[in-house]
C-alpha positions as CSV (number, residue, x, y, z in Angstrom):
1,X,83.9,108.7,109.0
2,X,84.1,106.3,112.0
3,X,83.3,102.5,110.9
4,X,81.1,100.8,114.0
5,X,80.8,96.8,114.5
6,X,79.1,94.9,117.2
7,X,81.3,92.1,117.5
8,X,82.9,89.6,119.7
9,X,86.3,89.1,118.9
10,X,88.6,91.2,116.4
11,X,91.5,89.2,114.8
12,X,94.5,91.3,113.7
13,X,97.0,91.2,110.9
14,X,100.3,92.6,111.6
15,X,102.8,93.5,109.1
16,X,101.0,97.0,107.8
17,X,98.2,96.9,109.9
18,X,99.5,97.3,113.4
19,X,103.2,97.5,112.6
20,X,105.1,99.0,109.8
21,X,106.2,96.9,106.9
22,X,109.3,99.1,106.8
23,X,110.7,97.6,110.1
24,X,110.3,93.9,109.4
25,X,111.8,94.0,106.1
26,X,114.7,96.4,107.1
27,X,115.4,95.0,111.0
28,X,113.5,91.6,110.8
29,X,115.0,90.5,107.9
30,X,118.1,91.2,108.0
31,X,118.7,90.2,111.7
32,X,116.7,86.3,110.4
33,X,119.5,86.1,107.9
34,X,122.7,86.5,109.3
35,X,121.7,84.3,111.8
36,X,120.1,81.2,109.8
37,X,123.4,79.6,109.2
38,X,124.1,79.2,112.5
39,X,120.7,77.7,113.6
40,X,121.0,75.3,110.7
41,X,124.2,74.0,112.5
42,X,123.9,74.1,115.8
43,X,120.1,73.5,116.6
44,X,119.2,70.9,113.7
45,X,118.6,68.2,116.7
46,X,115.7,70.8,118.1
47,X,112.3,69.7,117.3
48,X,111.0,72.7,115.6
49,X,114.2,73.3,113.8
50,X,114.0,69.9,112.5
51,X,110.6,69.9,111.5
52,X,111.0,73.4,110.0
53,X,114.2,71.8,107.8
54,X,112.6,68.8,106.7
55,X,109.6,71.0,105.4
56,X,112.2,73.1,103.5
57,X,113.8,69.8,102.3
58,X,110.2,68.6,100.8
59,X,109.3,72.0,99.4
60,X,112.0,72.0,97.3
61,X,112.5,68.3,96.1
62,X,115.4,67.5,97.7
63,X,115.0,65.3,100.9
64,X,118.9,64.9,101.1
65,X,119.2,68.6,101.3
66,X,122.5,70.1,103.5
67,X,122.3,72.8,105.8
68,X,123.8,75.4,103.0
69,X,121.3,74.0,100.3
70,X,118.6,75.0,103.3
71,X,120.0,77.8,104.2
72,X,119.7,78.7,100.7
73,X,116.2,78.1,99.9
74,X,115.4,80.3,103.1
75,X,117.5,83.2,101.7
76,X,115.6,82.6,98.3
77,X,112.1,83.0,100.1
78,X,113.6,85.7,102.0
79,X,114.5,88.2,99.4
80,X,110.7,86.7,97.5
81,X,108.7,87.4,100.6
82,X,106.9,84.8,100.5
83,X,105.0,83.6,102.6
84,X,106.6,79.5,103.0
85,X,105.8,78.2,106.3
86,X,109.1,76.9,107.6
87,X,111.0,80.1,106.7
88,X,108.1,81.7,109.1
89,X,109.3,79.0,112.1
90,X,112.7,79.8,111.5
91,X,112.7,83.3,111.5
92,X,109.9,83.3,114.6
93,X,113.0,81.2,116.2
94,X,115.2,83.7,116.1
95,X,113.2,86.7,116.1
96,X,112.0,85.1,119.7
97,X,115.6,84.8,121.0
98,X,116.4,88.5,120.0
99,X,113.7,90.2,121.5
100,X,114.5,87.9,124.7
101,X,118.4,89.5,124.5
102,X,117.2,92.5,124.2
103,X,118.6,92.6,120.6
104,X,115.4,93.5,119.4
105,X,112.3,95.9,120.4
106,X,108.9,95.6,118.4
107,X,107.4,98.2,116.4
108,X,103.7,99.1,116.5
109,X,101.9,102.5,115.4
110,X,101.1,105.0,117.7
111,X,97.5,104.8,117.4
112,X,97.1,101.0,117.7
113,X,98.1,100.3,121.3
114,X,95.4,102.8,122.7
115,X,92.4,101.1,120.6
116,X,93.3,97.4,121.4
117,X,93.7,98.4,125.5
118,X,90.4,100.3,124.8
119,X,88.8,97.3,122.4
120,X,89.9,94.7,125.3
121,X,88.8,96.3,127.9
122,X,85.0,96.7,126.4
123,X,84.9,92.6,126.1
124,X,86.0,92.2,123.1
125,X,88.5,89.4,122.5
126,X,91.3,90.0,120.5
127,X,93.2,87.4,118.2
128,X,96.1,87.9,116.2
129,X,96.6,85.9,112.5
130,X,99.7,86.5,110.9
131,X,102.1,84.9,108.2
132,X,104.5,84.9,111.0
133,X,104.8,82.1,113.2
134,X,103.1,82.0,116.5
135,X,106.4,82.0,118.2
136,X,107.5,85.2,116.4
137,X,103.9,87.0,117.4
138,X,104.3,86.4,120.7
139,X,107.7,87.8,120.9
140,X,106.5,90.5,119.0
141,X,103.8,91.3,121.8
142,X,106.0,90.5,124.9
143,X,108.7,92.7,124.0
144,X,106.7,96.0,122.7
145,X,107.7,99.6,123.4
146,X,105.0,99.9,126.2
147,X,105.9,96.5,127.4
148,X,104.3,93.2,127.8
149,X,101.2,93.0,126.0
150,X,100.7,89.6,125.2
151,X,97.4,89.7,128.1
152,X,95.5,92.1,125.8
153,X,95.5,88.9,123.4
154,X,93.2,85.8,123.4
155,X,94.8,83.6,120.2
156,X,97.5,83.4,118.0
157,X,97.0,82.3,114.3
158,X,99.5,81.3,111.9
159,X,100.0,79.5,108.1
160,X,100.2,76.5,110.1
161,X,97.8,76.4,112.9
162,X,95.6,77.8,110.1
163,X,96.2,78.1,106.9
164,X,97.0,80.5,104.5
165,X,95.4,84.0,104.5
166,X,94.1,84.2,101.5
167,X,91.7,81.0,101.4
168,X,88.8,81.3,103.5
169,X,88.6,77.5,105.0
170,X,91.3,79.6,107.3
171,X,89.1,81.9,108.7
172,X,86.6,79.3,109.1
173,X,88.7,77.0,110.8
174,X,89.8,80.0,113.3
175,X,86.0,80.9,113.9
176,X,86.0,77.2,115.2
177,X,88.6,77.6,117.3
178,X,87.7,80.8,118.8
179,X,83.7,79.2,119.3
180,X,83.0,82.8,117.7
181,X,80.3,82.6,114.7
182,X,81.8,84.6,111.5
183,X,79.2,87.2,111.6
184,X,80.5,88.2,115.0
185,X,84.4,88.3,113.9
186,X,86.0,91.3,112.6
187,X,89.6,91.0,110.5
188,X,91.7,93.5,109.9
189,X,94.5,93.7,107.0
190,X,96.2,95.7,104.8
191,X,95.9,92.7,102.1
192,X,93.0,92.5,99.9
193,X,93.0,88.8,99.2
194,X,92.9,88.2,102.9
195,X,89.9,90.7,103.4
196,X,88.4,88.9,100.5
197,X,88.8,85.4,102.2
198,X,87.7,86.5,106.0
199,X,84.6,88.0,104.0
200,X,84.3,85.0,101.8
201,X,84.2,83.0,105.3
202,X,81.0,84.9,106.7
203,X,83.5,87.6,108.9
204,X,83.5,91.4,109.0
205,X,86.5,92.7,107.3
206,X,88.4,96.0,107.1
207,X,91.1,97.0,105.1
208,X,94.3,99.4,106.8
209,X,95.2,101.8,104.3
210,X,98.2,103.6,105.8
211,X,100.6,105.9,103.5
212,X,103.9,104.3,102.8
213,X,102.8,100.8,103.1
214,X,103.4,98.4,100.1
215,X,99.3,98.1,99.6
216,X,98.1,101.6,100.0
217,X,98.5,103.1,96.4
218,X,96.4,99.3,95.5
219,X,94.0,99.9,98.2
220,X,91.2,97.6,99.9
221,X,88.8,96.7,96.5
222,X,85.4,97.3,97.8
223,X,86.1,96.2,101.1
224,X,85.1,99.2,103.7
225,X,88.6,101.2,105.0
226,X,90.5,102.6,107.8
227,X,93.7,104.9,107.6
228,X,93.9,104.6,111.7
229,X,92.4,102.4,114.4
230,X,91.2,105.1,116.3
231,X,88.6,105.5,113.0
232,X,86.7,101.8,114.0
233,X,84.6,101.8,116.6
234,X,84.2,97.9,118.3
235,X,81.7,97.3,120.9
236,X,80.6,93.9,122.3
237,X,78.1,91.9,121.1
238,X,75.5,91.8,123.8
239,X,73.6,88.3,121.8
């Protein structure tokens, strides 16, 4: 059954939605970790790196905190997956300067690429809100398989710039960014709680059930669902 919505904008989860969780715990990960303890050293004076450390330092208590306690905590939230803010600006840190060597190449499913040229080029906006930082998206959508595709994209929405994704003043507050009234905003996840909280904030939401991801046996609650993105239909509002 194809899902239809008349909407303006479409605002995109990543990790199991347009991208395999599989390659960001198995290549992301690991490539984030080996190389933490050299950030930590050599690039505390950066801006975002310092920001990112003292936020680690107040998370866990301990505002005298040395690079290896740091580095430690990161490695904790790592192997937790949770979703801490300055791990996210870290890793997005190095992610950004991997895909830029060439070290790394993004990931997407085949029949995602196709729908968002397809959704784009009908007039509908497309915004990305992941855990990961805005740094890391947008190296994420530069270096792709097909290339470049960062122009398909309109915003980029993270813990910080927004909030977390599973509280719907987040959604509300990227509605006001976006000048986009929540009944004319579609989200799609593979998370319930975040379905819940774009749904919660007034939006459309849709839940991506694909086989092998960590939330497909728990599925989308009552929230309407999608094994593919060629199964949603998007056309632009005309209001």
């Amino acid at each position: 059954m194809t899902l239809r919505y008349t909407v303006d904008a479409v605002v995109l989860d990543i990790e199991g939605t347009t991208s395999a969780t599989g390659f960001v715990v198995d290549v992301l990960y690991p490539y984030a970790r080996s190389r933490f303890a050299a950030l930590l050293s050599e690039r505390s004076g950066d801006p975002e790196v310092a920001r990112a450390v003292a936020q680690v330092r107040e998370a866990i208590g301990e505002p005298e905190a040395d690079a290896v306690r740091v580095e430690k905590a990161l490695n904790t939230w790592l192997d937790e997956d949770r979703k801490a803010t300055p791990l996210k600006t870290l890793q997005g840190v190095i992610w950004a300067e991997g895909f830029a060597r060439g070290d790394l190449v993004s990931h997407f499913y085949d029949d995602v690429v196709p729908e968002l040229r397809s959704w784009h080029s009908s007039g509908v906006r497309l915004c990305i809100y992941s855990s990961g930082s805005v740094a890391a998206q947008r190296a994420w959508f530069t270096h792709s398989p097909e290339g470049d595709l960062t122009s398909l994209l309109s915003g980029l929405y993270d813990t910080e710039n927004a909030g977390p994704k599973q509280e719907a003043e987040s959604y509300r507050r990227i509605s006001g960014s976006t000048g986009v009234e929540p009944a004319k905003l579609l989200f799609l996840s593979d998370r319930p709680g975040e379905l819940d909280a774009a749904r919660a904030a007034g939006w459309h939401a849709v839940g991506i059930r694909r086989p092998g991801e960590p939330y497909f046996e728990q599925g989308v609650g009552d929230h309407a669902a999608a094994g593919t993105f060629d199964e949603i239909t998007v056309s632009r509002s005309t209001s």
